[in-house]
C-alpha positions in Angstrom: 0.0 0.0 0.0 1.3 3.6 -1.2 0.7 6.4 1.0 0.7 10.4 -0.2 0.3 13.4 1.7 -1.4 15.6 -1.2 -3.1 19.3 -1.3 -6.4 18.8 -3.2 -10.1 20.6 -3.0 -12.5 18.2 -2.9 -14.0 18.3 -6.4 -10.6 17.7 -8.0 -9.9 14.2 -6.3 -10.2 11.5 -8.7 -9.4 8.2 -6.8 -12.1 5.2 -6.6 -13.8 7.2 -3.2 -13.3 9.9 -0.9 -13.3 9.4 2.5 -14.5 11.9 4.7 -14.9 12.2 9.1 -18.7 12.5 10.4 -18.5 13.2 13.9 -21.8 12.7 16.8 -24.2 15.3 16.2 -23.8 16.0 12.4 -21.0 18.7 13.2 -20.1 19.6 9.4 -16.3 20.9 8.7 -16.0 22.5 5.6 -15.6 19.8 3.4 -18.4 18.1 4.2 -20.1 20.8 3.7 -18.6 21.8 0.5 -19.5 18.1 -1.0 -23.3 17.9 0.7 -23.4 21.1 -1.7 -22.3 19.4 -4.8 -24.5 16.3 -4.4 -27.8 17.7 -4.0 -27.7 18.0 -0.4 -28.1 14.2 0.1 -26.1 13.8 3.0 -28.8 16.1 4.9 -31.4 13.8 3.9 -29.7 10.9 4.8 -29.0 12.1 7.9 -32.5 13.6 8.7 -33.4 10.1 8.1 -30.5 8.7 10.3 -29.2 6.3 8.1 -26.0 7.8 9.2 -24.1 6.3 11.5 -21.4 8.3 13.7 -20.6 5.1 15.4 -16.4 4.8 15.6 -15.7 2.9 11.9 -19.3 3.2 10.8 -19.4 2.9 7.0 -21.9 5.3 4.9 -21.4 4.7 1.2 -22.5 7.3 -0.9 -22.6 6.8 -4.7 -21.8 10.2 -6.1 -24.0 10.0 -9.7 -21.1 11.5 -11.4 -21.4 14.8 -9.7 -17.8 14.0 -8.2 -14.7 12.9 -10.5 -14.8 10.1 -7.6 -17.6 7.2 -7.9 -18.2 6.6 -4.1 -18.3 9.4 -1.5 -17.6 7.0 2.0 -18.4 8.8 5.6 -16.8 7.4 8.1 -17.7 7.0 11.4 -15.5 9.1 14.1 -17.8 9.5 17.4 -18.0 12.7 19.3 -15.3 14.8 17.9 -14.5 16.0 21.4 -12.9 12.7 22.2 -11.1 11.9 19.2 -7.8 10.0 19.6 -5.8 7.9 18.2 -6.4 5.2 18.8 -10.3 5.6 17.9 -8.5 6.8 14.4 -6.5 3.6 14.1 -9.9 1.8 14.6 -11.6 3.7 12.0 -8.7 3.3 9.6 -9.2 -0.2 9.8 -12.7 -0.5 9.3 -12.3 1.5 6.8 -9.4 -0.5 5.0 -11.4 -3.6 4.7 -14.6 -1.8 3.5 -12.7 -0.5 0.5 -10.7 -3.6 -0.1 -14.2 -5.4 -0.1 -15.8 -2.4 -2.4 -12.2 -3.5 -4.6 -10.9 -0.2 -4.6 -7.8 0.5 -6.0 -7.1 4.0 -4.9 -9.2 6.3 -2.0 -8.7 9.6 -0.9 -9.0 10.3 3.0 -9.8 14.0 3.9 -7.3 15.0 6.9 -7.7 18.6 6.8 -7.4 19.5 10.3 -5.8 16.7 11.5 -3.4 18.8 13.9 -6.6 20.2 15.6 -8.3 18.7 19.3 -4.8 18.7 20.6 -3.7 15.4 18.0 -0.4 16.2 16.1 -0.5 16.0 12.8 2.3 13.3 12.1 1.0 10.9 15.2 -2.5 11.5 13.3 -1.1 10.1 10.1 0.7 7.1 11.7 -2.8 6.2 13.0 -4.4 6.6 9.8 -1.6 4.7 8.0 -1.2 2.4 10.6 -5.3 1.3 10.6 -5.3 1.1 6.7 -2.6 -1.5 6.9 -3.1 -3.7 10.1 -6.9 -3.9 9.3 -6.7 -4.5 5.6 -4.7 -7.8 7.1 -5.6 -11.0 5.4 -4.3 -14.6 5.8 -4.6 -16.6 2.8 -1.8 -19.1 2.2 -3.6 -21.9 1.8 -6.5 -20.9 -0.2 -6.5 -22.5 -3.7 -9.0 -19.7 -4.8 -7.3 -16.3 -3.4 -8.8 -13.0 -3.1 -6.1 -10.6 -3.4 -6.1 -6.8 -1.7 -7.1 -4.5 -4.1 -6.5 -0.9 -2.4 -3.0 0.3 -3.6 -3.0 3.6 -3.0 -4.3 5.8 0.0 -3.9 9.6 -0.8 -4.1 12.3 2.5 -5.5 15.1 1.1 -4.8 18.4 2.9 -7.9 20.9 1.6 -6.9 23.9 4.0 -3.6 26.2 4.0 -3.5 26.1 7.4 -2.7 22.3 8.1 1.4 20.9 8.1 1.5 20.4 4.3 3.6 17.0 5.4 5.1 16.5 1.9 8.2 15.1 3.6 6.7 12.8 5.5 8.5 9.4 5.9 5.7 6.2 5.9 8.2 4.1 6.4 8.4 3.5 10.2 4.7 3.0 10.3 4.6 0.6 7.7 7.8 -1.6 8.8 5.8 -1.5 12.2 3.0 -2.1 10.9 4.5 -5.1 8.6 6.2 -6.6 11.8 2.5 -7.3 13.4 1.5 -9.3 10.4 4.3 -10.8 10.6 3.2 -12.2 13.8 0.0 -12.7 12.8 1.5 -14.9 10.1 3.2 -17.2 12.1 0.1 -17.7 14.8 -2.0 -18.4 11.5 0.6 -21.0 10.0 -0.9 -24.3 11.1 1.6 -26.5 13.4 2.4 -28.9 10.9 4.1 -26.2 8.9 5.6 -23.8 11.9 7.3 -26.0 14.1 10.7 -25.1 16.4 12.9 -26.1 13.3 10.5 -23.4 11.1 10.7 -21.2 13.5 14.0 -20.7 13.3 14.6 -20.3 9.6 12.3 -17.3 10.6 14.5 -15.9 12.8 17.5 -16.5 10.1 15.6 -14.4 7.7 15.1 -11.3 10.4 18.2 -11.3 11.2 20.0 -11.5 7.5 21.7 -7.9 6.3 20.6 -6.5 9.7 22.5 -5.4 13.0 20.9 -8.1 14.7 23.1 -11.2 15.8 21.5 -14.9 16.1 22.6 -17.8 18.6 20.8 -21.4 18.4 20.8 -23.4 21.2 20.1 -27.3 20.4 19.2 -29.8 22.3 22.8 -30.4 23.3 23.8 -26.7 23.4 21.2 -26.7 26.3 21.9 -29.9 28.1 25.4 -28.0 29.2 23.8 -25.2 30.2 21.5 -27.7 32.6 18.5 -26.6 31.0 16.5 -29.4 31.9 13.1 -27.5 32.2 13.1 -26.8 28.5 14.0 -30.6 27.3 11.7 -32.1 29.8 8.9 -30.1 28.0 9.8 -30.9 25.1 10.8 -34.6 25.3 7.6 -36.3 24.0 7.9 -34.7 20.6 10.1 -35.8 17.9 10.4 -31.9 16.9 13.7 -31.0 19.2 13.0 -28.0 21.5 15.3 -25.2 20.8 16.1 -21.9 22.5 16.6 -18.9 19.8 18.5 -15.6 21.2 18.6 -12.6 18.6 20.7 -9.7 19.7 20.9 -6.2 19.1 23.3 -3.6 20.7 22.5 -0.1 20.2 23.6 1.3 23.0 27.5 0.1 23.0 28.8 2.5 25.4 26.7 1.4 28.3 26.0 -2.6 28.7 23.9 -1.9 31.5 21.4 -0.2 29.5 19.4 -3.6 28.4 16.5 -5.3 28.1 15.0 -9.2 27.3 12.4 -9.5 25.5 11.0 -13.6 25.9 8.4 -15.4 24.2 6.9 -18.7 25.0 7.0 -20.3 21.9 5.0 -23.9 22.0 4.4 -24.8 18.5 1.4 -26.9 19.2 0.0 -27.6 22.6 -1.4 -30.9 23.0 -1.0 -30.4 27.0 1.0 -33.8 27.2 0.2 -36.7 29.1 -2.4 -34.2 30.8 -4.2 -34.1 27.7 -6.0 -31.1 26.4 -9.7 -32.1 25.3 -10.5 -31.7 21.8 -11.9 -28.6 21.7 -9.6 -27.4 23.6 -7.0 -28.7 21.8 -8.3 -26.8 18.1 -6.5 -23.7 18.9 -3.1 -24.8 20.0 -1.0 -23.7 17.8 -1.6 -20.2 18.8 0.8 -21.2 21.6 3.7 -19.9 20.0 2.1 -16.2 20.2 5.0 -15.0 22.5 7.9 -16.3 20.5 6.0 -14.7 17.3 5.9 -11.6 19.1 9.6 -11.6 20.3 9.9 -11.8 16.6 8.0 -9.6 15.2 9.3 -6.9 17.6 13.0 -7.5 16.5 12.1 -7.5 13.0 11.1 -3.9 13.9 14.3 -2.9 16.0 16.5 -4.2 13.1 14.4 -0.7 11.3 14.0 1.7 14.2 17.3 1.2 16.1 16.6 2.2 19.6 19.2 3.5 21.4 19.0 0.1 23.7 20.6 -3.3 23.8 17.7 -5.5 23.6 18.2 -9.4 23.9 15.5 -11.2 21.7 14.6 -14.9 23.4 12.0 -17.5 22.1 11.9 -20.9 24.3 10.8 -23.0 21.6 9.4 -26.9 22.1 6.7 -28.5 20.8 4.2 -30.0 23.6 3.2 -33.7 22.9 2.1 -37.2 24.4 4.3 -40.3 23.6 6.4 -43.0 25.5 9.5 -40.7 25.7 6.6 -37.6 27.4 7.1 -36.0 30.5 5.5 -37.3 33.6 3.4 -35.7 36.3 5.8 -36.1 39.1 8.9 -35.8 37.0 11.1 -33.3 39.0 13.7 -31.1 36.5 16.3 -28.9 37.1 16.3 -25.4 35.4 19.4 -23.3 34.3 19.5 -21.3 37.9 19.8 -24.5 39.5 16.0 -24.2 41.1 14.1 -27.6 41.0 10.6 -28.2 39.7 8.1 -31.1 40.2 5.6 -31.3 37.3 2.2 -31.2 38.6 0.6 -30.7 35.4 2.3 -31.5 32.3 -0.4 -28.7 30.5 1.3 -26.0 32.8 4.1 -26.0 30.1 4.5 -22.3 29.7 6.0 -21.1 32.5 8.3 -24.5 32.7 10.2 -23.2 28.8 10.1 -19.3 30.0 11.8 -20.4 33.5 15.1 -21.7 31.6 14.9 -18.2 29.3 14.8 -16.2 32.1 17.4 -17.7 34.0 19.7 -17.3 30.9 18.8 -13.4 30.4 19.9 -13.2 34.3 22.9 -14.5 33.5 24.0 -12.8 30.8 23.3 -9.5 32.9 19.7 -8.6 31.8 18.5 -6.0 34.1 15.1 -5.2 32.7 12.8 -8.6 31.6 9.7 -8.9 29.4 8.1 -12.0 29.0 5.0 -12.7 26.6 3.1 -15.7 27.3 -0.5 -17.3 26.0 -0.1 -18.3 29.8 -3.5 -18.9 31.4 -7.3 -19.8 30.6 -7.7 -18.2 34.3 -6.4 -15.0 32.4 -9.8 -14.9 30.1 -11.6 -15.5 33.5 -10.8 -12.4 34.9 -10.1 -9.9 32.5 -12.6 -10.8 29.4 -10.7 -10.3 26.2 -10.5 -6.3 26.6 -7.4 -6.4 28.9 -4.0 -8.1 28.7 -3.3 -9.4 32.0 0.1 -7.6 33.5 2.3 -8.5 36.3 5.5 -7.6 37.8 8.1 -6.7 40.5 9.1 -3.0 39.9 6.6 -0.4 39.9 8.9 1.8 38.7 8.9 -0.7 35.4 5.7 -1.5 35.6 4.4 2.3 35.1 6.9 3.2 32.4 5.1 0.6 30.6 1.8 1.3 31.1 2.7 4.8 30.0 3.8 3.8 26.9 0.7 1.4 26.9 -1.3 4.3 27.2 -0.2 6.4 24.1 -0.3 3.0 21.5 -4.1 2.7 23.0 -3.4 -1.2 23.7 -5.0 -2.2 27.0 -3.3 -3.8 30.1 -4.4 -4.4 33.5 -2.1 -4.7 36.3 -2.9 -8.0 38.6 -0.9 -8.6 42.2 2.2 -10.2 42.7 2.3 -10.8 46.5 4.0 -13.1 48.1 0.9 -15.1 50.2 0.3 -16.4 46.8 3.5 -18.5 46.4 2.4 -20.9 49.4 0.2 -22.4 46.4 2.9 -23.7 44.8 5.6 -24.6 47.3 6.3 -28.1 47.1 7.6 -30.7 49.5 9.2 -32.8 46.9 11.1 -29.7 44.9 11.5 -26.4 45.3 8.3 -25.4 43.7 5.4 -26.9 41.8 4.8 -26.0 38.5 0.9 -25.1 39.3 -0.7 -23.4 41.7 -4.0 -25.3 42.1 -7.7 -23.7 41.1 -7.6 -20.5 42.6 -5.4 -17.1 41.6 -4.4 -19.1 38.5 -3.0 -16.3 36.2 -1.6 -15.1 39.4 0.4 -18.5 40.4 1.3 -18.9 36.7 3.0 -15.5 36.8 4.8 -15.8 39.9 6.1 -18.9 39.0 7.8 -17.3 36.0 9.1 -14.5 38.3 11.0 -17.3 40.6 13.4 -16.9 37.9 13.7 -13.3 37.0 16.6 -13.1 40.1 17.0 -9.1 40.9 15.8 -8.1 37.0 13.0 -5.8 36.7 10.2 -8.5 35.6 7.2 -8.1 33.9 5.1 -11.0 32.3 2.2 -10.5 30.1 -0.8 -13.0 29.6 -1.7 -12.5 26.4 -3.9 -15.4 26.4 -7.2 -14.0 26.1 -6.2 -10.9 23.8 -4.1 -12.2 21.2 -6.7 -13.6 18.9 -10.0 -11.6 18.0 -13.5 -13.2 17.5 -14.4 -10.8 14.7 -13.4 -8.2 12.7 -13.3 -5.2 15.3 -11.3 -2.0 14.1 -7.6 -2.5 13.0 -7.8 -6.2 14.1 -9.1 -8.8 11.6 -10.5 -11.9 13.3 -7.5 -13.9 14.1 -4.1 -13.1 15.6 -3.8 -9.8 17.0 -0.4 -8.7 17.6 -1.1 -7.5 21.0 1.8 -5.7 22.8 4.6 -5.4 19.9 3.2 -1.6 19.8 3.7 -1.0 23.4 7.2 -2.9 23.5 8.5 -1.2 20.4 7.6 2.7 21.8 8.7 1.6 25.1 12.0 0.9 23.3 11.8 4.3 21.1 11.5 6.3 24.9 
């Protein structure tokens, strides 16, 4: 998609529509007014007989009757104009994307005159737009014999007043590399787990990090038995896919080492739960499981682009959860990297058993800030819906700079307690811990079990569980795979 940021009255435009805001309460810029002129005044009919919606990504198609170069005049739905932000624009953008991809538009005009006004800027208004238009135009089609390519090829910004940033130097191409990063993780949760397995996964990391600053280690299966990462191997023992760890590096801040962070994904192929086997239904949507590590991936595609000034270290713990005669036990007790033990209580409590030997090796090699990102928890879905991402941690300080930079992206987290009466629900007699909790504070004991190996690292794990897939089409997300977080992570990276 080909974005311009043009200067252009509205009877001059000459793409396959023009897009135009309609805010609550009819409030008319001139534009609108300008083009309810030229076409007879039908938008104030339409509107006296409210079959105009001001709902946020509403869709009003117009058909101009060749009183406009343009065939289709589209309003688009903004709500009350008082609360615009951006990230009700990014939603509208993406409606509005796959409305004109299914109307097989080619090219479309967007009116953004103004765009600077209600205290937006005008260059975090255009990201929005841009961004929306991309992410919600999204479609995953590999395997369809019969495929129904995108259409829309060219957006056009079109400036009508002198008084708005002209923008002709504006650079798309942050935006889009971000925004082609989040496909790119909504790629790999969409590839089904006989293709993306730990081997495939890797020949994706390969590719991200080729003629980039990025670096790439591999750890095998015998790379981590000397490390003593027996969590890892135990998890992934019953599959004849080898579990691998992948670490991507990336050093932009040289001078000072200290200045780092890990970014780690769980990264479980396909999810049968093990010898604690998942039931079927259950079972459908498994190989989602590798959301984490497709996240972890998708954010250092974008690094490689945006080069924060930060040395970020780039972990998936990779295996591939299955039943078979070689399968981990309930009651098998392992040994992560740190030297902690484990007894499995639950061999479907996987997760936090593959991010416990990633942890430990970012705390080695001197990572003092930790992300993970984990489809962690059904208990997650329980208690926040699928609005939320479930958020917990053991530095407030780290905690609120995320949710800060949470804030401005518009993705939603909710911060759940991390208190130490909790960890009695997973203290074990056998080993040092147990790798579930029992029934209740589930997301909570998951968590916490993961932070038994984040040593004196700022931690913070995300439970993306319920948020990284969407039911239905809903703004800039397509049903399917989200992306949920890379936004946050990436601008928490930029500041």
């Amino acid at each position: 998609m080909k974005f311009n940021i043009l200067n252009s009255s509205v009877i001059e435009l000459n793409t396959d529509s023009i897009c135009i805001p309609y805010y609550k309460n009819n409030k008319k810029n001139s534009d609108l007014n300008s083009v309810n002129n030229l076409i007879d005044k039908l938008i104030d009919e339409l509107d006296t007989k409210k079959q105009i919606s001001s709902d946020i990504g509403a869709i009003t198609n117009i058909y101009t009757m060749n009183k406009l170069k343009s065939k289709q005049l589209i309003l688009i739905g903004m709500g009350e104009e008082k609360e615009l932000n951006y990230e009700n624009i990014r939603k509208a953008s993406g409606s509005l994307g796959r409305f004109l991809n299914n109307m097989k538009n080619n090219s479309s005009s967007i009116i953004i005159s103004g765009a600077g006004n209600n205290n937006l800027e005008f260059n975090k208004t255009v990201n929005a737009i841009s961004q929306g238009l991309i992410l919600g135009t999204y479609k995953y089609d590999k395997f369809k014999t019969n495929k129904k390519p995108n259409t829309l090829e060219r957006i056009d910004l079109i400036n009508t007043q002198d008084n708005t940033p002209l923008g002709t130097s504006y650079n798309f191409e942050e935006i889009i590399n971000e925004s082609e990063s989040i496909n790119l993780v909504r790629n790999l949760i969409n590839e089904p787990p006989n293709y993306m397995n730990p081997s495939e996964l890797e020949n994706v990391a390969k590719d991200i990090v080729k003629n980039s600053d990025l670096e790439l280690t591999i750890l095998n299966v015998k790379e981590m038995e000397d490390l003593g990462m027996e969590v890892i191997l135990g998890v992934g023992q019953g599959s004849k896919n080898d579990p691998k760890m992948i670490i991507i590096n990336y050093d932009g801040d040289k001078e000072n080492k200290n200045n780092n962070i890990a970014i780690i994904g769980k990264g479980i192929t396909f999810d049968s739960g093990g010898l604690n086997l998942k039931p079927g239904m259950s079972m459908r949507t498994m190989k989602t499981d590798m959301s984490g590590s497709a996240i972890v991936l998708g954010v250092m595609k974008a690094i490689a682009y945006q080069k924060p000034k930060k040395n970020v270290m780039g972990i998936l713990a990779i295996a591939e959860n299955m039943p078979g005669g070689n399968a981990q036990r309930p009651g098998d007790v392992v040994r992560a990297m740190n030297g902690k033990t484990i007894e499995i209580g639950n061999t479907d409590a996987e997760g936090r058993l593959v991010l416990s030997d990633a942890l430990s090796y970012a705390v080695d090699k001197g990572i003092n800030n930790i992300i993970d990102i984990a489809t962690l928890t059904g208990a997650i879905s329980i208690a926040l819906g699928n609005e939320y991402t479930g958020l917990f941690g053991n530095d407030q300080e780290f905690i609120n700079k995320f949710l800060i930079s949470a804030k401005s992206t518009g993705e939603k987290f909710w911060q759940l307690p991390v208190d130490e009466n909790y960890s009695k629900l997973y203290k074990n007699s056998i080993a040092d811990i147990e790798n579930i909790g029992g029934r209740d504070a589930g997301a909570i004991t998951g968590a916490m079990i993961i932070g038994e190996f984040a040593g004196n690292a700022s931690w913070i794990h995300l439970d993306i569980a319920s948020t990284i897939t969407s039911q239905k089409d809903v703004g800039y997300n397509p049903k399917g795979p989200t992306g949920v977080s890379v936004r946050t992570i990436l601008n928490l990276l930029k500041n």
